[in-house]
ChimeraX commands (.cxc) that place a marker at each C-alpha (Angstrom):
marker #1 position 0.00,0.00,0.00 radius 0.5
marker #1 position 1.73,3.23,-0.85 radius 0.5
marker #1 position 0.93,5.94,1.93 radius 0.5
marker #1 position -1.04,9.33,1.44 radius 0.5
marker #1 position 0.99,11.72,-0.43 radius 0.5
marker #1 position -1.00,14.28,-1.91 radius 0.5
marker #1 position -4.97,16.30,-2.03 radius 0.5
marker #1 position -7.38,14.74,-4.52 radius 0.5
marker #1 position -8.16,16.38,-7.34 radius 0.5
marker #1 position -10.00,15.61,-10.28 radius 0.5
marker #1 position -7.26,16.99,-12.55 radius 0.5
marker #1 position -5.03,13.88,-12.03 radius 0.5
marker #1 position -6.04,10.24,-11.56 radius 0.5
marker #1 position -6.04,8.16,-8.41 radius 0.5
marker #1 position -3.73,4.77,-9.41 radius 0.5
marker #1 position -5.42,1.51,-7.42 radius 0.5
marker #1 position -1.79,0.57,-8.97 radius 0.5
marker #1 position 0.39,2.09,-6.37 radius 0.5
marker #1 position -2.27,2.36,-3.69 radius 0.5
marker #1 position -2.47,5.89,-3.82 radius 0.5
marker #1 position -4.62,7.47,-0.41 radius 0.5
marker #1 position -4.51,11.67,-0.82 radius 0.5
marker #1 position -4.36,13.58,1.96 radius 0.5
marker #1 position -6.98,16.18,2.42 radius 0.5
marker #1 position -7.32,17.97,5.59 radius 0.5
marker #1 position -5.76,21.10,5.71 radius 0.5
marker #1 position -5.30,21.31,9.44 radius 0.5
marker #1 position -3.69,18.22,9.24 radius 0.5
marker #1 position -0.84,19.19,6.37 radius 0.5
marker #1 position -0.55,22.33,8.53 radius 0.5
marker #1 position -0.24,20.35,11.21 radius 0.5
marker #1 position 2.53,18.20,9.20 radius 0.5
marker #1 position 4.49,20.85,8.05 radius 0.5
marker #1 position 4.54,23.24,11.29 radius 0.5
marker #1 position 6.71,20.20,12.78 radius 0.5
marker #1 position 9.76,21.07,10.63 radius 0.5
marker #1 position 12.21,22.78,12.57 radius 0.5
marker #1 position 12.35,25.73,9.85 radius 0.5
marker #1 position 15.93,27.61,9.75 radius 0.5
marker #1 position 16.98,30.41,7.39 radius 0.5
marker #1 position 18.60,28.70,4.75 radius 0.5
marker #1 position 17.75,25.44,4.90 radius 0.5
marker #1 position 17.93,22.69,2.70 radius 0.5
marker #1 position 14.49,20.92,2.27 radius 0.5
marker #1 position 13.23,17.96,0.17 radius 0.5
marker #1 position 10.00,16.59,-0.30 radius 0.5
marker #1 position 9.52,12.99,-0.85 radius 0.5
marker #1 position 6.59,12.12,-2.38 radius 0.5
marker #1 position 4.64,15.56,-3.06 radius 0.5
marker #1 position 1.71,13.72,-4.98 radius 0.5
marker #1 position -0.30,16.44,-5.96 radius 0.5
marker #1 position 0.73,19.04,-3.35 radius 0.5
marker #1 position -1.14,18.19,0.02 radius 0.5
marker #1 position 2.05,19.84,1.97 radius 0.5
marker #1 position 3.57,21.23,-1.19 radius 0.5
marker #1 position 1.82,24.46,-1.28 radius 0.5
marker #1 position 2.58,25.57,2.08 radius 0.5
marker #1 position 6.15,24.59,2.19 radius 0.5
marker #1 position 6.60,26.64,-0.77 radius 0.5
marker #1 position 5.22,29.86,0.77 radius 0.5
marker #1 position 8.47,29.73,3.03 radius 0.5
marker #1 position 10.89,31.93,0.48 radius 0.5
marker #1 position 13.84,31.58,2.58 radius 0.5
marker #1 position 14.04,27.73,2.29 radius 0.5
marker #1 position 15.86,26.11,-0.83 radius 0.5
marker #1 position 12.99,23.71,-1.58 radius 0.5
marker #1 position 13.17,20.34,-3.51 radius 0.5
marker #1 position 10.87,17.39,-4.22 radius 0.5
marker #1 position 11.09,13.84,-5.54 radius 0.5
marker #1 position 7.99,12.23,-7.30 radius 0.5
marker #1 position 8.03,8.76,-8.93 radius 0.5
marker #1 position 4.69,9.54,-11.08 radius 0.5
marker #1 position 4.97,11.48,-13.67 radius 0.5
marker #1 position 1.86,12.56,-14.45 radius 0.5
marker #1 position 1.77,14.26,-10.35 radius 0.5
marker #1 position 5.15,16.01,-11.74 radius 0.5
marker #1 position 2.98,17.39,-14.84 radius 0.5
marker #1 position 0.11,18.46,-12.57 radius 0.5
marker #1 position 2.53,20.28,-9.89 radius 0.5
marker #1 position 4.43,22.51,-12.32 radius 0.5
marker #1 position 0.89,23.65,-13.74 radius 0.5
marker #1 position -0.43,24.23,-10.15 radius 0.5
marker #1 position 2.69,25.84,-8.62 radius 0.5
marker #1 position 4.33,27.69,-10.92 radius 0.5
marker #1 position 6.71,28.65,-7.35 radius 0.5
marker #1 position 7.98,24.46,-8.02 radius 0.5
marker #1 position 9.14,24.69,-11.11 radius 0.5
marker #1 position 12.91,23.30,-11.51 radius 0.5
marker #1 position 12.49,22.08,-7.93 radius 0.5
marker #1 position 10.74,18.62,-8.51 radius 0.5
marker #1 position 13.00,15.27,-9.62 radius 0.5
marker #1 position 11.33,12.56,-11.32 radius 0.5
marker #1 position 12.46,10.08,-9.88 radius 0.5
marker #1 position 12.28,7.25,-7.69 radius 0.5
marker #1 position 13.39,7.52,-4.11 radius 0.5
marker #1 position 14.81,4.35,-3.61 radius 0.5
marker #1 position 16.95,4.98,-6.99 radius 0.5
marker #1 position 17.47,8.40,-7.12 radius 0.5
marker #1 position 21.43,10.24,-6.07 radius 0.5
marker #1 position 21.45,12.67,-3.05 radius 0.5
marker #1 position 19.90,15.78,-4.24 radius 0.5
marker #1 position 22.26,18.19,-2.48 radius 0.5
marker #1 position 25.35,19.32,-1.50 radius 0.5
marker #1 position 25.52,19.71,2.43 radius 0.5
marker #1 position 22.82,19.21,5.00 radius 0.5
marker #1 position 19.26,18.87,4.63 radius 0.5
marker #1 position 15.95,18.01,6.27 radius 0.5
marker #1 position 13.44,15.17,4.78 radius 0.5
marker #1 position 9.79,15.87,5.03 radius 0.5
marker #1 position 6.81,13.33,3.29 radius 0.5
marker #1 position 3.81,11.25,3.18 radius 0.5
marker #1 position 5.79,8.36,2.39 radius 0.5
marker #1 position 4.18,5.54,0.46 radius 0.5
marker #1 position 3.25,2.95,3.04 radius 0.5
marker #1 position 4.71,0.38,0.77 radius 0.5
marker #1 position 8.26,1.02,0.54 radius 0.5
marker #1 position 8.53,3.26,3.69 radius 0.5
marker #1 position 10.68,0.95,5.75 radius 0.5
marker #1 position 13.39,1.19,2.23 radius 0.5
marker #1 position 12.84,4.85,2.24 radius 0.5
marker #1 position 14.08,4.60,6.12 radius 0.5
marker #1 position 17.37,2.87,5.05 radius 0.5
marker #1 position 17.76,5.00,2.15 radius 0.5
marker #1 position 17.87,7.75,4.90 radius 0.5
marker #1 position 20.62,6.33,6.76 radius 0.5
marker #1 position 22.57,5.95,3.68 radius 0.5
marker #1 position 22.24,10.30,3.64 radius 0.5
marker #1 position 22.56,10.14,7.30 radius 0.5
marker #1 position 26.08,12.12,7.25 radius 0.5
marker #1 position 23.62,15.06,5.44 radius 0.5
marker #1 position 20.10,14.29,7.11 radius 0.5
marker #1 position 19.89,16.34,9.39 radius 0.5
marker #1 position 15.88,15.43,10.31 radius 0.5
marker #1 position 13.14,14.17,9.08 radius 0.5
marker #1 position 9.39,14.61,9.29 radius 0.5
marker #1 position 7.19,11.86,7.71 radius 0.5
marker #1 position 4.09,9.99,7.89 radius 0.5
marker #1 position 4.04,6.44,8.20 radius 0.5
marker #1 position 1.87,3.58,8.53 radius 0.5
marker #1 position 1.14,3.62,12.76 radius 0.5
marker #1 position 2.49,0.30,12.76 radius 0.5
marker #1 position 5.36,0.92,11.17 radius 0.5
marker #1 position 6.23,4.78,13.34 radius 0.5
marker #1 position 5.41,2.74,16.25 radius 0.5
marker #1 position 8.08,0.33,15.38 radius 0.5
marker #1 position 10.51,2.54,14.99 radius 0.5
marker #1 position 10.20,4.17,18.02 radius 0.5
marker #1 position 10.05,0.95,20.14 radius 0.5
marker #1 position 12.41,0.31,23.40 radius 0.5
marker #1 position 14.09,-2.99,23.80 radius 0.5
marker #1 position 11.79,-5.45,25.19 radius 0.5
marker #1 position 8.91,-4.63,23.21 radius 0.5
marker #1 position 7.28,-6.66,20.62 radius 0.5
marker #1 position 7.30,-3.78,18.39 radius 0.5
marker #1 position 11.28,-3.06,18.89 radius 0.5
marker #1 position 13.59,-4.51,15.69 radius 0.5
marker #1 position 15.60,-3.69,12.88 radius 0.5
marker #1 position 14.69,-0.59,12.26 radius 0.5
marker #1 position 13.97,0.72,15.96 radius 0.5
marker #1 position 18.01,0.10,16.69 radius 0.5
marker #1 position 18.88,1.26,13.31 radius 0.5
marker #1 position 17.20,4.45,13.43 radius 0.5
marker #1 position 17.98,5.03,17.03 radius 0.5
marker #1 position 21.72,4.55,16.46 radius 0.5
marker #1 position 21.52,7.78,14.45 radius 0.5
marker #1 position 18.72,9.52,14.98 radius 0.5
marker #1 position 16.29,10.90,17.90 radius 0.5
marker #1 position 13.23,9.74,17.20 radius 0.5
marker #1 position 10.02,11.24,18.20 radius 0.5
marker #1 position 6.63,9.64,18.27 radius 0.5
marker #1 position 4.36,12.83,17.40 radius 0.5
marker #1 position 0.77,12.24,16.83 radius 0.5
marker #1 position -2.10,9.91,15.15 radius 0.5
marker #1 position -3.26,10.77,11.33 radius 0.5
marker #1 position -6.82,9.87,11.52 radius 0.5
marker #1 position -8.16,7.67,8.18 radius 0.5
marker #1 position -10.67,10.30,7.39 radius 0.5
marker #1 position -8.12,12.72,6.60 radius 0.5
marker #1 position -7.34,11.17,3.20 radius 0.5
marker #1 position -9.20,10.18,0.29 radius 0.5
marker #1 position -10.39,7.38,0.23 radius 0.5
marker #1 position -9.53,6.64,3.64 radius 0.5
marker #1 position -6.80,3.64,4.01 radius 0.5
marker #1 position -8.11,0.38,6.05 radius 0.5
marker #1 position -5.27,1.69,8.71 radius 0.5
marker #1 position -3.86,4.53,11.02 radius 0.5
marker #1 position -1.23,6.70,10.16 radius 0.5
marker #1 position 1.14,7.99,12.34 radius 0.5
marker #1 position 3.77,11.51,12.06 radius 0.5
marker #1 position 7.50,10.57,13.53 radius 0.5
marker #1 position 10.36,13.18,13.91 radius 0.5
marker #1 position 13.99,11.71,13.83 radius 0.5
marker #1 position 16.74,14.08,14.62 radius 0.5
marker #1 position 20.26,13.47,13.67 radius 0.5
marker #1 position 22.30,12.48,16.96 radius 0.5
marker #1 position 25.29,12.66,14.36 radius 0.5
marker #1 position 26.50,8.87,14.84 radius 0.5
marker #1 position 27.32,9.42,18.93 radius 0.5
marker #1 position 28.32,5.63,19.13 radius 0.5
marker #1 position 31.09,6.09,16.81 radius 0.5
marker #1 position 30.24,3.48,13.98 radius 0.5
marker #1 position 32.42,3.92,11.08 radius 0.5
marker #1 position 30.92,0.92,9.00 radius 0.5
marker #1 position 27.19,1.32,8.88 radius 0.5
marker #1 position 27.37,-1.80,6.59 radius 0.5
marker #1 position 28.73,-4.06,8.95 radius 0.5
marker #1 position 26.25,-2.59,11.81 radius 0.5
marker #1 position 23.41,-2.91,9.64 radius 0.5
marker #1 position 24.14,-6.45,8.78 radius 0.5
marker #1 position 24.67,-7.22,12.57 radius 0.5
marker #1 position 21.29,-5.86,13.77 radius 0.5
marker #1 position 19.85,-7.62,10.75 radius 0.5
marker #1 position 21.13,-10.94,11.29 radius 0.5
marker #1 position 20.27,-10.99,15.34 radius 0.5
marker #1 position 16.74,-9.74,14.51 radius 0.5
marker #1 position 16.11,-12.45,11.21 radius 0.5
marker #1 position 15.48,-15.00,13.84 radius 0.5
marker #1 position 14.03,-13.47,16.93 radius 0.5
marker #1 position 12.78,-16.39,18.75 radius 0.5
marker #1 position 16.20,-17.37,19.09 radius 0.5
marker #1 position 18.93,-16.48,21.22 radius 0.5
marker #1 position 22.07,-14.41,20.22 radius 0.5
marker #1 position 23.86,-17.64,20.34 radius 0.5
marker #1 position 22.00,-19.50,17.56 radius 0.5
marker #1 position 21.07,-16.39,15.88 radius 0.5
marker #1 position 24.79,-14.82,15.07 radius 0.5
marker #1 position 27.25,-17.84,14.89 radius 0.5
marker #1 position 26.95,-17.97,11.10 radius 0.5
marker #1 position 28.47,-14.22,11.27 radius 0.5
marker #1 position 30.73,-13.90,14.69 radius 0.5
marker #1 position 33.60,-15.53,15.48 radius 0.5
marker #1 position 33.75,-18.57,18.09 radius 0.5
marker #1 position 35.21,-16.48,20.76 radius 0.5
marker #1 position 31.77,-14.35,20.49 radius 0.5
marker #1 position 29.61,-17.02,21.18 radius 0.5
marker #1 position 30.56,-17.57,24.86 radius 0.5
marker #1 position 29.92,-13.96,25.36 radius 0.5
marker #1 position 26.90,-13.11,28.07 radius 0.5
marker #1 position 24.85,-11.24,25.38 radius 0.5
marker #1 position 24.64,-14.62,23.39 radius 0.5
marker #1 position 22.29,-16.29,26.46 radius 0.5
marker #1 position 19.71,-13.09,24.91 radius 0.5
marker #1 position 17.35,-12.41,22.36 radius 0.5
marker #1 position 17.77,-9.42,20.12 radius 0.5
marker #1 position 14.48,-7.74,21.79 radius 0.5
marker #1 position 16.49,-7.90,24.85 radius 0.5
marker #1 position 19.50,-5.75,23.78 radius 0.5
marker #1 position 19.63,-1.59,23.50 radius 0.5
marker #1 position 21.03,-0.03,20.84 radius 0.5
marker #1 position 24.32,0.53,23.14 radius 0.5
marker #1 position 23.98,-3.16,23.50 radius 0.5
marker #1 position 24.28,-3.56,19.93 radius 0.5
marker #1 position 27.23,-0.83,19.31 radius 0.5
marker #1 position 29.00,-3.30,22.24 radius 0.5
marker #1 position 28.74,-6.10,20.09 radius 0.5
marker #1 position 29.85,-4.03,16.99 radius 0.5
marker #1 position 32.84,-2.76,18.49 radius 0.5
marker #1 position 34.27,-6.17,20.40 radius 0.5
marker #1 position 33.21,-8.41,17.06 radius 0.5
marker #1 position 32.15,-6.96,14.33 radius 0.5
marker #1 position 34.63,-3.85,13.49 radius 0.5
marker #1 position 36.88,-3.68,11.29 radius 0.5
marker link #1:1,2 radius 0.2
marker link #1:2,3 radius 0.2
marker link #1:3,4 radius 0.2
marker link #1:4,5 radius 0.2
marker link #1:5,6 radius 0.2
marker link #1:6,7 radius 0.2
marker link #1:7,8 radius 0.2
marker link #1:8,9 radius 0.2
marker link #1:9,10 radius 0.2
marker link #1:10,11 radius 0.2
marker link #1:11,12 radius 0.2
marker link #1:12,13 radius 0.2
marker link #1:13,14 radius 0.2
marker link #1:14,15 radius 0.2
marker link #1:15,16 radius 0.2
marker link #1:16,17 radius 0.2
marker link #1:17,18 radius 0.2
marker link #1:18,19 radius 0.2
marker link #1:19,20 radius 0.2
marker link #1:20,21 radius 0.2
marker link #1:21,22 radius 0.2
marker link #1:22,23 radius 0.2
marker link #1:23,24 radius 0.2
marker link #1:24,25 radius 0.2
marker link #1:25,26 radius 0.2
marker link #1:26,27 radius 0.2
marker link #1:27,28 radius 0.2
marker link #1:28,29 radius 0.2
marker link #1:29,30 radius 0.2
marker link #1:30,31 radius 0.2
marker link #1:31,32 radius 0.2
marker link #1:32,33 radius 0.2
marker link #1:33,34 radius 0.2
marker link #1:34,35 radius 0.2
marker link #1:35,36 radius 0.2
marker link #1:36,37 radius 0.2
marker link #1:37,38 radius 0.2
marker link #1:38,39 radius 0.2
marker link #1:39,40 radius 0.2
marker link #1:40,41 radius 0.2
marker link #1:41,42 radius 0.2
marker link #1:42,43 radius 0.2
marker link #1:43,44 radius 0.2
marker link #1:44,45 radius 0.2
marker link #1:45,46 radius 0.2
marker link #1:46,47 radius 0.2
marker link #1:47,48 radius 0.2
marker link #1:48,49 radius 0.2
marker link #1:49,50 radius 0.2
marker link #1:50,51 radius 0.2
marker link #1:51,52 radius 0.2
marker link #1:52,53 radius 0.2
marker link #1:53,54 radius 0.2
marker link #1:54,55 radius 0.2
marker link #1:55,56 radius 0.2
marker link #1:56,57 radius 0.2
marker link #1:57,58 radius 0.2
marker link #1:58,59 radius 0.2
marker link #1:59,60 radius 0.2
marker link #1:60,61 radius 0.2
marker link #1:61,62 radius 0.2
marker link #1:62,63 radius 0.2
marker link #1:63,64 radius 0.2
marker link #1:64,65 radius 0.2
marker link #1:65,66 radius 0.2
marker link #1:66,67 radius 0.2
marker link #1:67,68 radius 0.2
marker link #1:68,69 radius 0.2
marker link #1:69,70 radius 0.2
marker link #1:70,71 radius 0.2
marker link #1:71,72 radius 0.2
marker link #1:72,73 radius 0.2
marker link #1:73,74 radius 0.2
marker link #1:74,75 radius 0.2
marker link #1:75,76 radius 0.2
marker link #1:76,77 radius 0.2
marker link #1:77,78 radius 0.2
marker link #1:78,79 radius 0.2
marker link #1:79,80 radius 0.2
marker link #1:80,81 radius 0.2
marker link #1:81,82 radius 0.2
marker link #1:82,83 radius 0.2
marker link #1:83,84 radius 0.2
marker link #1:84,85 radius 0.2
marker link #1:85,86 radius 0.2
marker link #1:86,87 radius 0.2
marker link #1:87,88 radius 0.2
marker link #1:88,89 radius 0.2
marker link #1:89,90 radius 0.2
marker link #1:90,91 radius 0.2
marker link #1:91,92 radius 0.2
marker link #1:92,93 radius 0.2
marker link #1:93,94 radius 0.2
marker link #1:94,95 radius 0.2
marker link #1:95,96 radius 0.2
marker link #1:96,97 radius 0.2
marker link #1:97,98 radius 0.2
marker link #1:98,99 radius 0.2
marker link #1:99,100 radius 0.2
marker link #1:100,101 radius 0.2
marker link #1:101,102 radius 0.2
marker link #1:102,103 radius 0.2
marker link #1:103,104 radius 0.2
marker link #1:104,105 radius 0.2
marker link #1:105,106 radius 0.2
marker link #1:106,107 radius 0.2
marker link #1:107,108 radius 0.2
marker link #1:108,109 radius 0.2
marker link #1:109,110 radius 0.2
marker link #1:110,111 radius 0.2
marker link #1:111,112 radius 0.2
marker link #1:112,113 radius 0.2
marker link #1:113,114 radius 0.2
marker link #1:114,115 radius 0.2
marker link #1:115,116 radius 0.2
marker link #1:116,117 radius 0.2
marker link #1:117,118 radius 0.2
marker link #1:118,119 radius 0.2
marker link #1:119,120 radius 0.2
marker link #1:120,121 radius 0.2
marker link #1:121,122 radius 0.2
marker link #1:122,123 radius 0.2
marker link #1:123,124 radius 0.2
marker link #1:124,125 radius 0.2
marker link #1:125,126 radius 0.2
marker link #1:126,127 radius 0.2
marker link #1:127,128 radius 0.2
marker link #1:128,129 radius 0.2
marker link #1:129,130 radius 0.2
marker link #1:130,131 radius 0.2
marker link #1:131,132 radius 0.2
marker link #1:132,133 radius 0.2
marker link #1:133,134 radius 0.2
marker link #1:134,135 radius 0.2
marker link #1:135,136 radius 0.2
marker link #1:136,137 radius 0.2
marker link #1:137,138 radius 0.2
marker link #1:138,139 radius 0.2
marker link #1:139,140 radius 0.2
marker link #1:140,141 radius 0.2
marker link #1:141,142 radius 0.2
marker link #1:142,143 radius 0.2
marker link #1:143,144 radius 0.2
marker link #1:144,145 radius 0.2
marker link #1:145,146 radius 0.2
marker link #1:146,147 radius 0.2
marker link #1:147,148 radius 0.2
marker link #1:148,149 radius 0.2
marker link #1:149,150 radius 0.2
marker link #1:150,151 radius 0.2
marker link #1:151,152 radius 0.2
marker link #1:152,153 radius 0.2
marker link #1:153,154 radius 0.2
marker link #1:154,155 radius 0.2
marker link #1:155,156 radius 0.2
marker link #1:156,157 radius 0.2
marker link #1:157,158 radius 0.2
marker link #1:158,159 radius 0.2
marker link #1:159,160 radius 0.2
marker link #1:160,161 radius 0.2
marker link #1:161,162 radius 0.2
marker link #1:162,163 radius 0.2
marker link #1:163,164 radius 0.2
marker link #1:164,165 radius 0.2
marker link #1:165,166 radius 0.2
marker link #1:166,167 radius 0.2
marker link #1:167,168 radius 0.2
marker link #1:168,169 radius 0.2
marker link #1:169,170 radius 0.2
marker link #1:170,171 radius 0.2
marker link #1:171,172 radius 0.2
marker link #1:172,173 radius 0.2
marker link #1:173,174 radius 0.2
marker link #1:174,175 radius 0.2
marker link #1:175,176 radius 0.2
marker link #1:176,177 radius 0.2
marker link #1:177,178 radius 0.2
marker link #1:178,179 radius 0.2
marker link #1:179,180 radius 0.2
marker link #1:180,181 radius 0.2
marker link #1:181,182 radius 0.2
marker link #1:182,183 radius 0.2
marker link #1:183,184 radius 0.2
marker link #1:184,185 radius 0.2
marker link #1:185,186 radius 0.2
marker link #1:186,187 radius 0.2
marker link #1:187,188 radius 0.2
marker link #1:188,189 radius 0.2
marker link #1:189,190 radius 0.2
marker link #1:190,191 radius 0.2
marker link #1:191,192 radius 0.2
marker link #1:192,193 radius 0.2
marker link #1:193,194 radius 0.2
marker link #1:194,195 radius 0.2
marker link #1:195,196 radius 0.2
marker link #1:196,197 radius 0.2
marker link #1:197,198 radius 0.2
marker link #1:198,199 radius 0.2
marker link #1:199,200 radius 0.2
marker link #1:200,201 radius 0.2
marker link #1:201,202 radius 0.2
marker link #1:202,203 radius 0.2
marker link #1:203,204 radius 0.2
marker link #1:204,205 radius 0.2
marker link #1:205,206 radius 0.2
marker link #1:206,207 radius 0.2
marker link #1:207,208 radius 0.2
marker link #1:208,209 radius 0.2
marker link #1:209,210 radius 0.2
marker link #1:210,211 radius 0.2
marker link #1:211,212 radius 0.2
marker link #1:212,213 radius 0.2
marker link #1:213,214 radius 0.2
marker link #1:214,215 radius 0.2
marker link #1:215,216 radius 0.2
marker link #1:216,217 radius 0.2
marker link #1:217,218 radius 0.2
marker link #1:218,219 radius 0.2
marker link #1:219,220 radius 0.2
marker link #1:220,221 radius 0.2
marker link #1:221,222 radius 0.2
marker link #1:222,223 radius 0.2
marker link #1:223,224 radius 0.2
marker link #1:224,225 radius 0.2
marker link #1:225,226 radius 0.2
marker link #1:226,227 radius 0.2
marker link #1:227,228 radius 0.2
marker link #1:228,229 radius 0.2
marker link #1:229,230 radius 0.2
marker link #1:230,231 radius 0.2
marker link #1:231,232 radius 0.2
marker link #1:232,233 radius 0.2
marker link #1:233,234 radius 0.2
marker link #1:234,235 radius 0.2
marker link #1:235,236 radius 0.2
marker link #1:236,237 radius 0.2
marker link #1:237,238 radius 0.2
marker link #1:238,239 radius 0.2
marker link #1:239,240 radius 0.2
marker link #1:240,241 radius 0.2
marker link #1:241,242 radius 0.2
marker link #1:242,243 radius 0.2
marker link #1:243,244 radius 0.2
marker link #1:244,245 radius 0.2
marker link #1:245,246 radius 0.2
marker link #1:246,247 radius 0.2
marker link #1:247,248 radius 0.2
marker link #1:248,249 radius 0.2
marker link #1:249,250 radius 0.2
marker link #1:250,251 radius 0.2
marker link #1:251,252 radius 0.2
marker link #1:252,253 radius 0.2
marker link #1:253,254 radius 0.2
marker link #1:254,255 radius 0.2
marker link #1:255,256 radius 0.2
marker link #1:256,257 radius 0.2
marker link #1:257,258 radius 0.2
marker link #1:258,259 radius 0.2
marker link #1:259,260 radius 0.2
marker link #1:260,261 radius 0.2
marker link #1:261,262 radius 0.2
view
């Protein structure tokens, strides 16, 4: 299902082919977009903009340097008619696919399509060095997983991944009558502020793969879970009686640094 990312209008054409839901309550994109922590100067890109649910106010900011990225085209034609204040500043192109689109820091705002949100996450932490926030609306499910504590149900891969880097904020509920038609379930708005790498990890990679591997088989312990990938000595360590639920993120980072680290 891709997520709500833009006001329906009968100009362009809702596609049952990428789950499109359209945001339409203006209180709410105000709502949405007052949660950016606005600076003179900043860098700003849109993922997403559909047909310009958040669009039109973040363009009324004149001392932003605004930019979007939109996968359908025909939402790219229907912007640049509608905003004439957009026009060089939309890519077409697809998120997952697409190169860094500046030089420097930035922030990250967007209705990000429910489908490939959890990609769009680790896309972010590939532009982590630049990112320095981001403001988006997820599936509840999904925001609630990433802002899990060890020990929950709800606390994985991406909870410790995104934690490692980022602050991240739990904000409020998108009810499904805001969009058009309304999606069969709740949204939810995160904020995730860059902590700029505190723990010290120099090969995301290798981190990534770690959290990944401990979390692919949850049931298990440590022990079982990560002797394909650590060495022997590893396994005798007292995280290996655990389960990756168990373990913080500075759990994690311990691991990292006495196994995994170059």
């Amino acid at each position: 299902m891709q997520g709500p990312s833009s006001y329906f209008c009968a100009v362009y054409t809702l596609k049952k082919s990428l789950g499109q839901h359209f945001l339409h309550d203006e209180n709410m994109c105000r709502k949405i977009v007052a949660q950016v922590r606005r600076t003179p100067g900043m860098r700003l890109l849109e993922v997403g903009p559909g047909g310009g649910a958040i669009t039109k106010y973040l363009l009324e900011w004149p001392d932003v340097d605004y930019k979007a990225i939109e996968v359908d085209e025909e939402k790219v034609v229907y912007l640049n008619k509608t905003y004439p204040a957009i026009a060089g500043k939309v890519i077409l192109a697809d998120i997952l696919k697409a190169e860094v689109p500046f030089e420097g820091h930035f922030s990250v705002i967007g209705n990000f399509p429910y489908n490939i949100s959890s990609p769009i996450l680790f896309r972010m932490l590939e532009w982590e060095p630049q990112v320095d926030e981001i403001i988006g609306m997820f599936q509840k499910e999904v925001a609630q997983r990433v802002a899990a504590g060890p020990g929950s149900k709800t606390y994985g891969i991406l909870s410790v991944l995104m934690q490692a880097f980022f602050t991240v904020e739990y904000l409020f509920d998108v009810h499904e009558n805001c969009f058009t038609p309304p999606p069969k379930v709740k949204s939810g708005v995160l904020r995730c502020t860059n902590i700029q790498n505190p723990h010290g990890i120099d090969n995301k990679r290798k981190f990534i793969n770690l959290v990944k591997t401990a979390f692919n088989q949850r049931r298990k312990t440590l022990r079982n879970a990560l002797k394909g990938l650590l060495p022997a000595e590893a396994l005798t360590d007292p995280y290996m009686d655990k389960r990756a639920e168990q373990l913080s993120v500075a759990d994690f980072v311990t691991l990292y640094r006495r196994y995994v680290q170059p």
